[in-house]
C-alpha positions in Angstrom: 0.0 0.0 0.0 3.0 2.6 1.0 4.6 1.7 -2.3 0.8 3.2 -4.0 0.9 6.2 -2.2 4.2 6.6 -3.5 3.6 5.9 -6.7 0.2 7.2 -7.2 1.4 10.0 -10.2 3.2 7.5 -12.0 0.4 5.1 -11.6 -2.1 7.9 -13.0 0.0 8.6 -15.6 0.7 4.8 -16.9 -3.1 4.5 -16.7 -3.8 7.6 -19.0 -1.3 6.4 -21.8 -3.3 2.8 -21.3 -7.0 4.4 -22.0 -5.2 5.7 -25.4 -4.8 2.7 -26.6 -8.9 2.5 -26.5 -10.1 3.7 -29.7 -13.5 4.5 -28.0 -11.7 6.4 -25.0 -9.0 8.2 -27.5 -10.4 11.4 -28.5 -12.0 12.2 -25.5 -8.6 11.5 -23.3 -6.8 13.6 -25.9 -9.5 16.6 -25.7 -9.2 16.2 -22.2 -5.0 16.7 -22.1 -5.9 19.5 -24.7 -7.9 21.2 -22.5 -5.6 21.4 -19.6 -2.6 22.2 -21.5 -4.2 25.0 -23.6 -2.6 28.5 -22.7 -3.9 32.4 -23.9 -2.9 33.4 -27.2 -1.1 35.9 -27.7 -0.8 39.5 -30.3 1.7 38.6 -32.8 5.1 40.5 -32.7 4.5 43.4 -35.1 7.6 42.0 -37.7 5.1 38.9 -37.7 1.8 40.6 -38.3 0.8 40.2 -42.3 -2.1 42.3 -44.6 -4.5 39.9 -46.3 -4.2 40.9 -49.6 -7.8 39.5 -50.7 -11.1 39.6 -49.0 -12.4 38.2 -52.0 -13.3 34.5 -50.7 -16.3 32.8 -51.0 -18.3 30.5 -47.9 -20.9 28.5 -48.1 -22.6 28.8 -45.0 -24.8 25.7 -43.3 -27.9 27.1 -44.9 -26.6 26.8 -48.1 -25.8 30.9 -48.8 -22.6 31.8 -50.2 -20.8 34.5 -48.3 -18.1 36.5 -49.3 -15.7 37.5 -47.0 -15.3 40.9 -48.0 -18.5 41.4 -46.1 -15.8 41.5 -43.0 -13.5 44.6 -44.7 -12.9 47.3 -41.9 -14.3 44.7 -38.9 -12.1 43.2 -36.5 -12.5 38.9 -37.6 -11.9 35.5 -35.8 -11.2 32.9 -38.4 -10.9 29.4 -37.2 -10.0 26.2 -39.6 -11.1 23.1 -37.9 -12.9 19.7 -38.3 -15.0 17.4 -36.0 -12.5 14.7 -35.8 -9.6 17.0 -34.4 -8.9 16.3 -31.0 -7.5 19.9 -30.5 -10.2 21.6 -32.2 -13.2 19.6 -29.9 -11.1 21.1 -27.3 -11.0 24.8 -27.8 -14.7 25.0 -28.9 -16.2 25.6 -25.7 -13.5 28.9 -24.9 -14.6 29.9 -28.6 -18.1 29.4 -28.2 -17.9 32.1 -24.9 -16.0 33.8 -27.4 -18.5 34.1 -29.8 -21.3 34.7 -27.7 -19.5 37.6 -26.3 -18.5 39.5 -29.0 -20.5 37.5 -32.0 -22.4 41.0 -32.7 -19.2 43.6 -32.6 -16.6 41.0 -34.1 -17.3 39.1 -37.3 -16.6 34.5 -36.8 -15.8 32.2 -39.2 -15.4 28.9 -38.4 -14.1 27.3 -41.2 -14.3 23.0 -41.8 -13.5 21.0 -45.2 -16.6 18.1 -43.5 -19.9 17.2 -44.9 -22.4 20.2 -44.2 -24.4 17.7 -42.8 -22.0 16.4 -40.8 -21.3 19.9 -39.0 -24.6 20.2 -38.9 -25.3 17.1 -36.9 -22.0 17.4 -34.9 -22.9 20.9 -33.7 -26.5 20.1 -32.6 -25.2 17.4 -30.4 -22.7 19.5 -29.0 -25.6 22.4 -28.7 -23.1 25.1 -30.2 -24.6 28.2 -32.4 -21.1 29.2 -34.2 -21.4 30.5 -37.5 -20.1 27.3 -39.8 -19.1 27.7 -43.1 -16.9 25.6 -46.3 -14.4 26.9 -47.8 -16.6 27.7 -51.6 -13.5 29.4 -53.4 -9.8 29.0 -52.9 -8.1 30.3 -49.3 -6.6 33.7 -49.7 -2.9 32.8 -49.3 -2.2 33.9 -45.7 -5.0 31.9 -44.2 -3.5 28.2 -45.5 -2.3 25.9 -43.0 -1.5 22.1 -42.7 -2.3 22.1 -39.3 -6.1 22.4 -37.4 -7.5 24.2 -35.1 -5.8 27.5 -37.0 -7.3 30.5 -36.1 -6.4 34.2 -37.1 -7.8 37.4 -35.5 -7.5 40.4 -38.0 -7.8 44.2 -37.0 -10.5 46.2 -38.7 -7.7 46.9 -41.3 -7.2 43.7 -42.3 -4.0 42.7 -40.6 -3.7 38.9 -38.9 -2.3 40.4 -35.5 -3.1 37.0 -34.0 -2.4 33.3 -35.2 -2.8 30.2 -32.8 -2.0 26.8 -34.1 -3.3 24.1 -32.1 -5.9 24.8 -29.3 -6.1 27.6 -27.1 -7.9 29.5 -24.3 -9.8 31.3 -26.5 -12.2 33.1 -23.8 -9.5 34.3 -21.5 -10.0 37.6 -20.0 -6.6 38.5 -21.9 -8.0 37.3 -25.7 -11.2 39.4 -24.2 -9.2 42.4 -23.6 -7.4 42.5 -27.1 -10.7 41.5 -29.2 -12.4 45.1 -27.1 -9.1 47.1 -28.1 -9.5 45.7 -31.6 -13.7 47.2 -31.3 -12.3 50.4 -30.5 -9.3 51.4 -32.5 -10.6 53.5 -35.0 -10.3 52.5 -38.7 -7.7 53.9 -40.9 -8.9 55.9 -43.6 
C-alpha cells in the first residue's frame, strides 16, 4: 500500500497512456489533455503581423448561402480552420463558443471545416453550439492556409492577422477578451 501512495502520479499517468490505446476512450482523453494544457494566445510581434491581400473569398454557409468575406472589410475577424475529428479543435470549442457569444455582434466569426455540411450540422446540434459554420466555396486567400487544425487568425478592422494560434487555445480568457475590445475600438484607418 505505501509503495501506492508513492507511486500514485506515476500510476495515474501509466493509466492515462493505457486508455489511449482504447479507440472509444481516445479522442476524448486527448480533448481532455488539450484542455488542460491550452494557454492564452497571444498578439503577434509586429515584424510577424501580415495584410490579407484578398477579401475576396467565398463560404458556403450551413444554410446553403454563399458568403463573401469581404463582407468583413474594416471589422475586426476570428477565423478558425477546424474539423470534428480534431482532438485539438473539440477542445477549444467551448472557450470559442464564450468567445463568440460575447463578442458574436461587434466581431465578425468564421469557423471554417472541409466536412460534410451535414455532418457539421449534426455534430454541432449534439454539442448544442450556435457558431457560424461555413466551407471553404473558393480558394483560401494565401495567408490563411495551414496544414495544421485548429488555426485561427484574428484580424484588425484593417485587415492585418495580429493573431495566429495553431493548435488549441484558451480562447475566452480575460486577456484574448481584452485584445478583441481594443481591436472594437481602435478607429479605422482611412
Amino acid at each position: 500500500m505505501n509503495w501506492i501512495k508513492k507511486r500514485k502520479w506515476d500510476l495515474l499517468f501509466l493509466l492515462l497512456i493505457g486508455l489511449l490505446f482504447i479507440p472509444s476512450v481516445r479522442k476524448p482523453v486527448q480533448v481532455f489533455v488539450q484542455r488542460i494544457i491550452a494557454t492564452s494566445p497571444d498578439e503577434l510581434a509586429e515584424s510577424e503581423k501580415v495584410e490579407v491581400n484578398s477579401y475576396d473569398w467565398e463560404l458556403l454557409s450551413m444554410k446553403g448561402e454563399v458568403v463573401n468575406f469581404s463582407e468583413s472589410i474594416g471589422r475586426p475577424v476570428v477565423l478558425n480552420l477546424w474539423a470534428t475529428w480534431c482532438p485539438p479543435c473539440i477542445a477549444e470549442m467551448p472557450a470559442l463558443q464564450n468567445l463568440y457569444d460575447s463578442f458574436g455582434i461587434e466581431v465578425d466569426f468564421y469557423f471554417v471545416s472541409s466536412e460534410d455540411s451535414d455532418k457539421l450540422k449534426k455534430w454541432l446540434k449534439s454539442k448544442e453550439y450556435n457558431l457560424p459554420v461555413y466551407n471553404a466555396y473558393s480558394a483560401y486567400p494565401k495567408e490563411f492556409e495551414s496544414n495544421t487544425l485548429p488555426t485561427t487568425f484574428v484580424l484588425n478592422k484593417q485587415g492585418r492577422i495580429v493573431m495566429k494560434e495553431v493548435g488549441s487555445a484558451k480562447w475566452d480568457s480575460d486577456g484574448v477578451k481584452d485584445f478583441l475590445q481594443e481591436l472594437i475600438d481602435e478607429k479605422q484607418a482611412n
